[in-house]
Backbone bond lengths (Angstrom), bond angles and torsions (degrees), N, CA, C in turn:
res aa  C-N    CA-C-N  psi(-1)  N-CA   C-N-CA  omega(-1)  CA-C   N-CA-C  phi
1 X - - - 1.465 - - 1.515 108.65 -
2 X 1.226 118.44 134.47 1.470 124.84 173.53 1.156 107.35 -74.81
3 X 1.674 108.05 157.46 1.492 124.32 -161.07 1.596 95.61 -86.06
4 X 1.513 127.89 172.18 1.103 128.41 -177.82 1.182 104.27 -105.30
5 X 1.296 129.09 132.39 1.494 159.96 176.02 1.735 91.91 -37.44
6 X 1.672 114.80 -171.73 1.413 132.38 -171.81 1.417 75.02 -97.76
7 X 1.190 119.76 -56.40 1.955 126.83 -156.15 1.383 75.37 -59.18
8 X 1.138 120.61 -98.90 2.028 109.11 -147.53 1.522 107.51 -61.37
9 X 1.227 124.96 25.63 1.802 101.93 165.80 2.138 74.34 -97.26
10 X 1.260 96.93 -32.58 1.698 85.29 -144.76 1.861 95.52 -79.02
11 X 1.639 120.23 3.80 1.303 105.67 170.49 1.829 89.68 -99.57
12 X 0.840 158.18 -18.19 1.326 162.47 173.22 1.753 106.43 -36.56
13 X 1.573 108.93 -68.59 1.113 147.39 170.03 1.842 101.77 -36.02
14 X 1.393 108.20 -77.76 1.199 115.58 164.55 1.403 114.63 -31.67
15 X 1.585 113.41 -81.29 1.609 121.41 175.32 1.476 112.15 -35.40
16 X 1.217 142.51 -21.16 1.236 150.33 -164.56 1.631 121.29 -109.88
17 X 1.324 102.06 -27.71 1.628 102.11 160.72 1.416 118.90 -102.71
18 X 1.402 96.14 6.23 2.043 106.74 171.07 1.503 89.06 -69.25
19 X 1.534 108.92 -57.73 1.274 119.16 -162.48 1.710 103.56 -45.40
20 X 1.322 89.52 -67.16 1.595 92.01 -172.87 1.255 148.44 -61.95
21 X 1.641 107.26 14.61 1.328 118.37 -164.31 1.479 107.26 -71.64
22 X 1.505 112.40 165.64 1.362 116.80 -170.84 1.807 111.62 -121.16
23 X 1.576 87.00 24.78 1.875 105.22 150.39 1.247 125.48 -107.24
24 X 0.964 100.86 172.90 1.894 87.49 -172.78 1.554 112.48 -79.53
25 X 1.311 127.29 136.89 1.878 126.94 177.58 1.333 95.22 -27.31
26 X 1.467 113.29 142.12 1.229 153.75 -176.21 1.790 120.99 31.35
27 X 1.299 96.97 8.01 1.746 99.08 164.01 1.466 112.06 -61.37
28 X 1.638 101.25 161.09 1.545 82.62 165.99 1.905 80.78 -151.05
29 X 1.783 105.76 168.76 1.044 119.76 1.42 1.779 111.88 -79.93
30 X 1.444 111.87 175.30 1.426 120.52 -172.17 2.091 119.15 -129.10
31 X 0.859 112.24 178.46 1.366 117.14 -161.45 1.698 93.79 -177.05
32 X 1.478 98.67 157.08 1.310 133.72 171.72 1.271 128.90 -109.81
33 X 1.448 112.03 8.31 1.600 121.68 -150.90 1.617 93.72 -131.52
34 X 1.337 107.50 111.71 1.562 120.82 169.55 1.152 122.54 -55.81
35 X 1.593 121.22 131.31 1.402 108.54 -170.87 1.574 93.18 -118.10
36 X 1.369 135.13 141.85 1.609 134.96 -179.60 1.470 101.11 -92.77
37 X 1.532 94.25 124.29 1.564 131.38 -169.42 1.915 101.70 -103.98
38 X 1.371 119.03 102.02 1.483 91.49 176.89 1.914 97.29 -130.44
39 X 1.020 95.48 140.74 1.948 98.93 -177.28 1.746 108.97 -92.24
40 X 0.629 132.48 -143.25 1.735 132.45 -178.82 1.280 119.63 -44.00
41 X 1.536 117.44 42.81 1.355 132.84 -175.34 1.851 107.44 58.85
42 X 1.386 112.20 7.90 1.696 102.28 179.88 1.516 105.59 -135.00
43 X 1.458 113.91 -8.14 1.876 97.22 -166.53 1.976 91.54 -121.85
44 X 1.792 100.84 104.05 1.124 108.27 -166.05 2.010 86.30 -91.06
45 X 1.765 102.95 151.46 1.265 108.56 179.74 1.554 98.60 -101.25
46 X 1.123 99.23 154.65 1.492 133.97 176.94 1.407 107.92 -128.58
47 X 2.040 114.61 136.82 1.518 89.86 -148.78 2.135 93.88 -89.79
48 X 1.165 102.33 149.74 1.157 124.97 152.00 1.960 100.60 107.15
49 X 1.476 93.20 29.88 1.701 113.61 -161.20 1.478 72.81 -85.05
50 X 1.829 109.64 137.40 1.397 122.38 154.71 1.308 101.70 -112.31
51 X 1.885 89.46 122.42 1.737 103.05 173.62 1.319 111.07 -119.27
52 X 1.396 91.38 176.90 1.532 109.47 -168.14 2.142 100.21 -77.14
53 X 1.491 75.71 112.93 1.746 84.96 179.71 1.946 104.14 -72.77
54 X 1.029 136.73 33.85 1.699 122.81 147.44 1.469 94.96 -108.06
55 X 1.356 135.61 10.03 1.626 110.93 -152.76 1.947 77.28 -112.66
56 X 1.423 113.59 -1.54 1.345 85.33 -169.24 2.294 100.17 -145.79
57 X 1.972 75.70 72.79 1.126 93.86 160.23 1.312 131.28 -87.30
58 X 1.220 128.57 -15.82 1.605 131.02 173.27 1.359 114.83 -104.91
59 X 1.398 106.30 153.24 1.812 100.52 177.15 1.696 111.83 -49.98
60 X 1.565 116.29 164.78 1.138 101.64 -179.96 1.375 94.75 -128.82
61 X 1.725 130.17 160.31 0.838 135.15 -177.05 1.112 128.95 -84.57
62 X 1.557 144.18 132.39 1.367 153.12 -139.60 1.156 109.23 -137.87
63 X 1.557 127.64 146.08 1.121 129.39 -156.35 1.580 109.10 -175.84
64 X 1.313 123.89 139.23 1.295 119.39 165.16 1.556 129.59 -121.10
65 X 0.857 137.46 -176.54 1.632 137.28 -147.43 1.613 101.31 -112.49
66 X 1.055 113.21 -25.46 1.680 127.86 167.89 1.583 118.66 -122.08
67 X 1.812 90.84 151.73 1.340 94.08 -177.10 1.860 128.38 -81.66
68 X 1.159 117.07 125.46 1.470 143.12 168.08 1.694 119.02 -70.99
69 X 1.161 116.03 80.25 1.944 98.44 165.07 1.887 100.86 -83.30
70 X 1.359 88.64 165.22 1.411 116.40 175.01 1.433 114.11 88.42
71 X 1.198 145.58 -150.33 1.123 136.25 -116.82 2.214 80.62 -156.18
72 X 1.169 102.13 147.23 1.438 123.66 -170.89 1.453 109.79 -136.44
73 X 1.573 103.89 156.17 1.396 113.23 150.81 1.558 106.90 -158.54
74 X 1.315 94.63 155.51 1.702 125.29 -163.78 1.715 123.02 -104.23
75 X 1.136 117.02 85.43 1.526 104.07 -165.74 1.821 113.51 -112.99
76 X 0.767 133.38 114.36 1.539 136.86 -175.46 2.133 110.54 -105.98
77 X 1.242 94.37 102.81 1.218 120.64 174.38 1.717 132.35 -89.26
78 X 1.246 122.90 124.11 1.397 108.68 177.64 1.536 105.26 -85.46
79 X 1.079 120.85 158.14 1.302 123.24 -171.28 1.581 127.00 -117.76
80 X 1.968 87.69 -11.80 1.521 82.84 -165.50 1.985 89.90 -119.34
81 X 1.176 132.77 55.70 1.440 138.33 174.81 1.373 118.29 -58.82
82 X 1.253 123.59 91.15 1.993 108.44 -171.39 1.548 103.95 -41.42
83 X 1.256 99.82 140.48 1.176 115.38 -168.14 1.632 94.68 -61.52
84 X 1.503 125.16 -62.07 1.545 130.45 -164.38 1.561 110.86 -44.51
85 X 1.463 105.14 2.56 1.475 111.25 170.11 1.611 129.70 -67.10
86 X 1.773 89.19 -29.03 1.831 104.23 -161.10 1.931 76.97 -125.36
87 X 1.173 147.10 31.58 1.538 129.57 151.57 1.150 110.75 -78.39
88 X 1.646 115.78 130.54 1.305 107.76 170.17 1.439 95.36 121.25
89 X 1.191 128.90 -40.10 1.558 140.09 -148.83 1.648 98.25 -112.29
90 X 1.424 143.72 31.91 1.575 143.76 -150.16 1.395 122.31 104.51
91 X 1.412 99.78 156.95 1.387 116.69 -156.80 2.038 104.03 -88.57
92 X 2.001 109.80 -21.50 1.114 112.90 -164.35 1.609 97.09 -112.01
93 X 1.229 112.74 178.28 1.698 109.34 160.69 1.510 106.64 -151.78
94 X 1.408 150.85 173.03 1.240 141.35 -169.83 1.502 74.73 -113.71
95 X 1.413 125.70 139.72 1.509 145.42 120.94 1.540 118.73 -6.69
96 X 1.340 127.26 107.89 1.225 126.51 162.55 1.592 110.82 -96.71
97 X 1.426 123.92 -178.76 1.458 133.41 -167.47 1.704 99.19 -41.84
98 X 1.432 101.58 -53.26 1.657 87.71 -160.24 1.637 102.67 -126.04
99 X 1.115 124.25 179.00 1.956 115.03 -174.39 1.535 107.62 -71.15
100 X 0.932 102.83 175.29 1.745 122.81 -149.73 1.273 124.93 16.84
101 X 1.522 118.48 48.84 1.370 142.17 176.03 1.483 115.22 -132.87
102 X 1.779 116.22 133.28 1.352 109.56 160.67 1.122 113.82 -144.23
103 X 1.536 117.41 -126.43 1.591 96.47 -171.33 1.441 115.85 -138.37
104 X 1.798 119.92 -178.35 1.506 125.00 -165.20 1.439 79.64 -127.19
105 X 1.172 126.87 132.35 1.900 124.51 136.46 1.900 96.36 -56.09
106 X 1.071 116.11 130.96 1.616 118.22 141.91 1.531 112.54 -98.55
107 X 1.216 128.40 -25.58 1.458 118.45 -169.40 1.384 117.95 -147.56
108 X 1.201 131.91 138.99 1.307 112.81 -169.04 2.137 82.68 -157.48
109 X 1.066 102.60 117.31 2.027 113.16 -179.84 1.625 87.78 -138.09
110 X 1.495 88.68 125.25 1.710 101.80 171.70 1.774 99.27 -105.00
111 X 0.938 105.68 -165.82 1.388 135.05 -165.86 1.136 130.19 8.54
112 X 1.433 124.21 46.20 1.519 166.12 157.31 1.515 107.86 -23.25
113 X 0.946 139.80 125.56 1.680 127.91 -170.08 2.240 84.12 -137.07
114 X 1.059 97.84 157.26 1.560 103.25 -177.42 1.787 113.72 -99.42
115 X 1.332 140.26 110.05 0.936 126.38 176.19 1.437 133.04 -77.56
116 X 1.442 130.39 173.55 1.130 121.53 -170.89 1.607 120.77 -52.16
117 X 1.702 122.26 -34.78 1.602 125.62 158.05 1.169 107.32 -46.42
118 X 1.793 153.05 -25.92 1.302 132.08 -158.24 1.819 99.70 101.27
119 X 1.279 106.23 -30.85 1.713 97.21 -171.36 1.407 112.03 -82.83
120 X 1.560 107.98 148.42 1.749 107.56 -174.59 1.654 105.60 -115.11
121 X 1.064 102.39 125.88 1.564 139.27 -178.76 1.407 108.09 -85.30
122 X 1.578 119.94 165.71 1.449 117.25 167.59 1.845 99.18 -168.50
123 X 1.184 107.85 114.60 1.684 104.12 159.93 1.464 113.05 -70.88
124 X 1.178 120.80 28.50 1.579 100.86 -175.26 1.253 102.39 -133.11
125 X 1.481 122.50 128.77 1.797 140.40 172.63 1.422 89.29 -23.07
126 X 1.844 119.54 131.31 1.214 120.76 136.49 1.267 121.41 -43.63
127 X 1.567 113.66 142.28 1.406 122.55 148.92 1.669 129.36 -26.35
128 X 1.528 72.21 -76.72 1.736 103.23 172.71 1.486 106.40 -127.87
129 X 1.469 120.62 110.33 1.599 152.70 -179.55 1.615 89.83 -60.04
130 X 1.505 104.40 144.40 1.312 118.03 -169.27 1.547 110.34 -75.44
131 X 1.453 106.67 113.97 1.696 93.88 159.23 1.371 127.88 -106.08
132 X 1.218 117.02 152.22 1.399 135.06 164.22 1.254 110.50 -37.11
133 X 1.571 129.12 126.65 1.064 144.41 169.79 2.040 101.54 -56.09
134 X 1.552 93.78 133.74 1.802 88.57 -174.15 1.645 105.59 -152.97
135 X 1.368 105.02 60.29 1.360 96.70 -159.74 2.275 97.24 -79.92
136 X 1.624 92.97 152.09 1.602 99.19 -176.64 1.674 127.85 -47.05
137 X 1.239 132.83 120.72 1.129 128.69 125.39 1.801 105.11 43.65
138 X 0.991 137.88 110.39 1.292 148.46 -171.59 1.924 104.84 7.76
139 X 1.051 112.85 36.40 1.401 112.83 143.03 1.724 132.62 -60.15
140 X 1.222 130.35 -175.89 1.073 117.83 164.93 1.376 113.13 -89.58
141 X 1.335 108.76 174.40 1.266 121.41 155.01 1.324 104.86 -20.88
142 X 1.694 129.66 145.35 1.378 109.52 146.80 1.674 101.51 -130.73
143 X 1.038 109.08 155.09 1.694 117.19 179.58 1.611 110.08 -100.91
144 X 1.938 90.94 148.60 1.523 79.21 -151.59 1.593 70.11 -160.28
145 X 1.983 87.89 112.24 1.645 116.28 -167.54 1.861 106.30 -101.74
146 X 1.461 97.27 135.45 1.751 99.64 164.25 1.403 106.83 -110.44
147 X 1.427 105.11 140.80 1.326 108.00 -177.85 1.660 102.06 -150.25
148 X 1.694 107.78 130.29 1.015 145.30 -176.14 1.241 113.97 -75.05
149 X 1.746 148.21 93.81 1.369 134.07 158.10 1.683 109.64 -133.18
150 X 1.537 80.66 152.02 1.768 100.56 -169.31 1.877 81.97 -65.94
151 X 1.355 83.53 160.27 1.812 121.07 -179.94 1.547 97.06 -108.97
152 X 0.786 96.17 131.53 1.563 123.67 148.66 1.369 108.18 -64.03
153 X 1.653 112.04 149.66 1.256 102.93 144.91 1.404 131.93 -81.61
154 X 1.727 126.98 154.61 1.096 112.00 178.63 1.746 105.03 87.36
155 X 1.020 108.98 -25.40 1.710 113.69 -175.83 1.588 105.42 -45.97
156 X 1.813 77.63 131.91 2.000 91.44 174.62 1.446 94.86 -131.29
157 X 1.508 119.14 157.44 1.498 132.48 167.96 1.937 104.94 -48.52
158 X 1.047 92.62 130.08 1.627 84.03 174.48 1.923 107.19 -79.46
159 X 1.370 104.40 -178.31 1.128 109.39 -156.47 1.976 110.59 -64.09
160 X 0.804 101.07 -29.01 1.623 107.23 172.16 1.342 104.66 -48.59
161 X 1.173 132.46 -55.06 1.317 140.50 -177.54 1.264 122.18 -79.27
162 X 1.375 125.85 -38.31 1.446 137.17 -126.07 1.235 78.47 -106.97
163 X 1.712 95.00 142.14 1.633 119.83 168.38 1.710 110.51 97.50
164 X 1.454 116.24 12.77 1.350 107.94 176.37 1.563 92.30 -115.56
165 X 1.496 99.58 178.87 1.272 131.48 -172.47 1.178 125.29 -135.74
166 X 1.484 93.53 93.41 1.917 113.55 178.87 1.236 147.14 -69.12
167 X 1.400 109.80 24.04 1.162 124.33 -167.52 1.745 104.62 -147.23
168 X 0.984 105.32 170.54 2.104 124.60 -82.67 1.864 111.32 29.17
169 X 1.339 96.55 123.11 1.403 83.67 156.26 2.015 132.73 -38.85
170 X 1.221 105.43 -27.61 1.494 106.48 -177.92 1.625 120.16 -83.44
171 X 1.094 110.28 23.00 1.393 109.15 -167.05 1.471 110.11 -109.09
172 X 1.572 101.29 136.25 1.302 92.59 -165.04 1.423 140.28 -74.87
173 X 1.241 93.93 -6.28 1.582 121.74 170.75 2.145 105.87 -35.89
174 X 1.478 106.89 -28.59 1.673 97.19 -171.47 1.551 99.39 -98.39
175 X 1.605 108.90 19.81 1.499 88.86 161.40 1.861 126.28 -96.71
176 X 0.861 112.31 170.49 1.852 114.63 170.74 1.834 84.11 65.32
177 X 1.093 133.28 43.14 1.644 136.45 154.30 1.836 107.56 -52.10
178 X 1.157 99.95 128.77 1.683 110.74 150.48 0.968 138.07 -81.80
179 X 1.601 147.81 117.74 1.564 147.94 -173.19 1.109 95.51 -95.66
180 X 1.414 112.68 -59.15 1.680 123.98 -179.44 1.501 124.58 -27.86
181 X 2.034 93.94 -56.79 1.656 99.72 175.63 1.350 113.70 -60.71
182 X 1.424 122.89 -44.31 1.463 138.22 -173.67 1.950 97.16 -44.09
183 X 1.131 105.92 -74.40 1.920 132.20 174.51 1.641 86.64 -31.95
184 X 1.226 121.51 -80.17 1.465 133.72 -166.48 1.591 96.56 -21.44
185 X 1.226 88.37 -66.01 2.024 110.55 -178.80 1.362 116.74 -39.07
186 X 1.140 107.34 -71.73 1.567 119.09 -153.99 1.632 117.56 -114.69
187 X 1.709 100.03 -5.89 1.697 105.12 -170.16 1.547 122.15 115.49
188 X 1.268 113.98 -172.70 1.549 127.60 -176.36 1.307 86.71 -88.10
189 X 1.688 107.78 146.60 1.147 114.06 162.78 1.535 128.33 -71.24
190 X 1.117 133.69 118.89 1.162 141.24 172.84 1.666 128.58 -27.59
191 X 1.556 94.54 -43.94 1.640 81.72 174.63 1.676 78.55 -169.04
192 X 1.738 120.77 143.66 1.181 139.01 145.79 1.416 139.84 -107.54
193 X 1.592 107.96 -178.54 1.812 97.27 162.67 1.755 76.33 -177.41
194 X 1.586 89.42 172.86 1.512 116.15 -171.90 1.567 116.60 -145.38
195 X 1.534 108.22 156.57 1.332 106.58 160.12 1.652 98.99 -160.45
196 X 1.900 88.95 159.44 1.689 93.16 154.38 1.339 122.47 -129.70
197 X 1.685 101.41 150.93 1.254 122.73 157.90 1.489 136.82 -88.88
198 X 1.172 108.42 162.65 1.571 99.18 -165.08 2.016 74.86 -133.19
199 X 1.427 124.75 148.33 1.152 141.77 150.90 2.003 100.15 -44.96
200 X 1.440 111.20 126.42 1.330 108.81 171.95 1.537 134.35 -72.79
201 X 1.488 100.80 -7.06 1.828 125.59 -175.53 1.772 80.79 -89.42
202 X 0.960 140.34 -45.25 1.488 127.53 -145.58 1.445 119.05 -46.02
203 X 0.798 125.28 113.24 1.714 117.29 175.83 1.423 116.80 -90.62
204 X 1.400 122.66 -20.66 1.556 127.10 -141.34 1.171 83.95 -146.00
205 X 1.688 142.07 93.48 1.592 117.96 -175.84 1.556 93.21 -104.19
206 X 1.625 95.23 134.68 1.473 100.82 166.55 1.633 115.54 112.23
207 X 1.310 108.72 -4.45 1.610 130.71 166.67 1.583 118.18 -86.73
208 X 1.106 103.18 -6.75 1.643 99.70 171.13 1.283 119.89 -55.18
209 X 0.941 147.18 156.98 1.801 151.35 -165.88 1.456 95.83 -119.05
210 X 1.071 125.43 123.33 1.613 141.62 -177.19 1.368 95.90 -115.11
211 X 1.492 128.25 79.55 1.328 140.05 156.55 1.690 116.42 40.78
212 X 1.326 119.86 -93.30 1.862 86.69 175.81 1.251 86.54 -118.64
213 X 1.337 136.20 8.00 1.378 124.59 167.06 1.577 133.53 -111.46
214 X 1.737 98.72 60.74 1.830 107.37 -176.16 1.353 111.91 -55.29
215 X 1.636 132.92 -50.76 1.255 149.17 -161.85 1.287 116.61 -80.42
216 X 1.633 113.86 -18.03 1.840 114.89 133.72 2.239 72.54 125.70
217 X 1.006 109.46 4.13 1.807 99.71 166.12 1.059 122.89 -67.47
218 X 1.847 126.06 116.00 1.082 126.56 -160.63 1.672 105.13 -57.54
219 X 1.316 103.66 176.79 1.404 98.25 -163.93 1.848 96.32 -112.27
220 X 0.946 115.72 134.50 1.829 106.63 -179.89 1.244 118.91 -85.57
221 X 1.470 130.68 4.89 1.489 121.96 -170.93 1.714 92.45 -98.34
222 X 0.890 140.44 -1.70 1.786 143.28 154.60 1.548 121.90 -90.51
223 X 1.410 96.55 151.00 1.693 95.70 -177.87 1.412 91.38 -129.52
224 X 1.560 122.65 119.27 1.770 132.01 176.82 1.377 104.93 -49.91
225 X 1.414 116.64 169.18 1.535 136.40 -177.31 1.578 83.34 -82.65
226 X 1.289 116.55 151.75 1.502 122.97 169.79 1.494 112.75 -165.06
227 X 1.956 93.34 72.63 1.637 114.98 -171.87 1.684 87.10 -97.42
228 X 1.419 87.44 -171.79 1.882 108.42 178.59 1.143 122.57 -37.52
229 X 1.600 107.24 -55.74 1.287 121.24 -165.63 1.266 110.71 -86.79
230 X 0.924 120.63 -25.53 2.000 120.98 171.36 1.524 90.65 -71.00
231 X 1.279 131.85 -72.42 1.783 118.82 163.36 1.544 126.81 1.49
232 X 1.390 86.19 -62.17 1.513 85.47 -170.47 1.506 116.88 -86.14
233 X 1.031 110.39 -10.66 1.766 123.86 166.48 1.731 107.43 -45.43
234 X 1.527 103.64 -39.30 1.132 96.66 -159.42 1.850 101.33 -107.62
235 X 1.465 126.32 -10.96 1.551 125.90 134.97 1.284 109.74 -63.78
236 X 0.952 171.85 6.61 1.477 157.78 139.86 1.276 100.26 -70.23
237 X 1.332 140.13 -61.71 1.536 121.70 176.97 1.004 124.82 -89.56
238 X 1.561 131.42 40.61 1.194 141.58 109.20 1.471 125.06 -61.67
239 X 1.351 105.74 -24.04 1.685 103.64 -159.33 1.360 78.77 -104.77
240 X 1.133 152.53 -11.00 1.688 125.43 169.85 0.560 112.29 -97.73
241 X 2.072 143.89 -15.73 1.133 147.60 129.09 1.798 117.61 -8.81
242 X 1.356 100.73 -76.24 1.666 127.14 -167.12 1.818 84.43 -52.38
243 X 1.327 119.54 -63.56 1.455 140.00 -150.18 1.456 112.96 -52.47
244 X 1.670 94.30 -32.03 1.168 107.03 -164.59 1.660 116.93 -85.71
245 X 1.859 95.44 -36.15 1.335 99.42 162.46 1.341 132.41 -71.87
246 X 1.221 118.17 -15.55 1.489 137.33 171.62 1.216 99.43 -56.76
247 X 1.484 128.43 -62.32 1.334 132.42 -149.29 1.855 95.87 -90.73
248 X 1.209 123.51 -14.05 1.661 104.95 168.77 1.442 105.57 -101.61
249 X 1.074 125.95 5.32 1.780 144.09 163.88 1.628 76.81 -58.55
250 X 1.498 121.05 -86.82 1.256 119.83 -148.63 1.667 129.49 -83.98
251 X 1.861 92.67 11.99 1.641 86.70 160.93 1.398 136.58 -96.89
């Protein structure tokens, strides 16, 4: 067998931190860089860990393994929101994991500075005050991503976002949220992680009725967000596609 070229060790490499990202497969935006998730100082997340949604009523503390200067923010998104949640309410919706799903901001804390432990702190009022993971009544699972990006100074929500009001947590204003626009803005997120919850009453997961689209058929009276980073979701799996054939070209 022939040895592998510079190109296929170095598409290998590539193919391998696709793998390893610490967003969920094919979300975007995405990262490779673990971010430490800890809930009542004892229930550390592991990404794609489904926990028990009462154990994680308070914010949990976040932290990374390397040092960060400058200024941060912290936003934790559900990803999988039945879409028939936000009909009625706009003409667009942002894309969640799978069709007729999008998304909730639960948390949004700006100006986060990292302390000497690795953990990032902030004297300044959240944006959007942490909510409790609450996914519906025999819904599915829903996944529900934190993601870490440096701030700008001067940083405002770009226009996808900008101009609502996130507080009470119950307001519906944090549904159909953009990551993408946010990414567009300011960059890849620096470091993530994920988990899901399942509602603790659920008996039947996955019987919920998602408005006219139960059987997961996108719904046509919406038109998806279709910024940069949803773009490039779909060049990246081309390029591990191409990458992949490259690299059995050269075994």
């Amino acid at each position: 067998m022939s040895s592998i070229s510079a190109v296929g060790a170095s598409a290998l490499l590539l193919t391998a931190s696709i793998v390893q990202a610490q967003t969920p497969p094919g979300s975007q935006p995405s990262t490779n860089h673990a971010l430490a998730v800890k809930y009542n100082g004892n229930l550390t997340l592991t990404p794609n860990a489904l926990l028990p949604q009462p154990l994680l009523a308070s914010a949990p503390a976040v932290s990374l393994n390397q040092t960060l200067n400058g200024t941060h923010m912290l936003m934790l998104v559900d990803l999988a929101i039945p879409q028939s949640s936000i009909n009625g309410t706009g003409s667009e919706f942002y894309p969640g994991l799978v069709p007729c799903r999008t998304t909730r901001l639960h948390w949004l804390q700006s100006g986060l500075t990292q302390s000497a432990n690795g953990t990032f702190v902030s004297d300044t009022a959240a944006i959007a005050d942490y909510g409790q993971p609450h996914p519906g009544l025999n819904d599915i699972a829903h996944t529900y991503t934190f993601y870490l990006f440096s701030q700008p100074a001067n940083f405002t929500l770009p226009s996808w976002d900008a101009g609502r009001v996130f507080n009470p947590i119950s307001v519906s204003a944090r549904m159909n949220f953009s990551v993408s626009a946010v990414a567009d803005v300011v960059g890849a997120p620096l470091a993530a992680n994920y988990m899901r919850v399942l509602n603790p009453n659920t008996t039947a997961p996955g019987t919920f009725l998602n408005g006219t689209c139960p059987t997961g058929a996108p719904n046509s009276t919406v038109t998806p967000y279709t910024g940069a980073a949803i773009q490039l979701q779909g060049m990246a799996s081309a390029v591990v596609v191409v990458l992949s054939l490259v690299v059995f070209a050269l075994l």
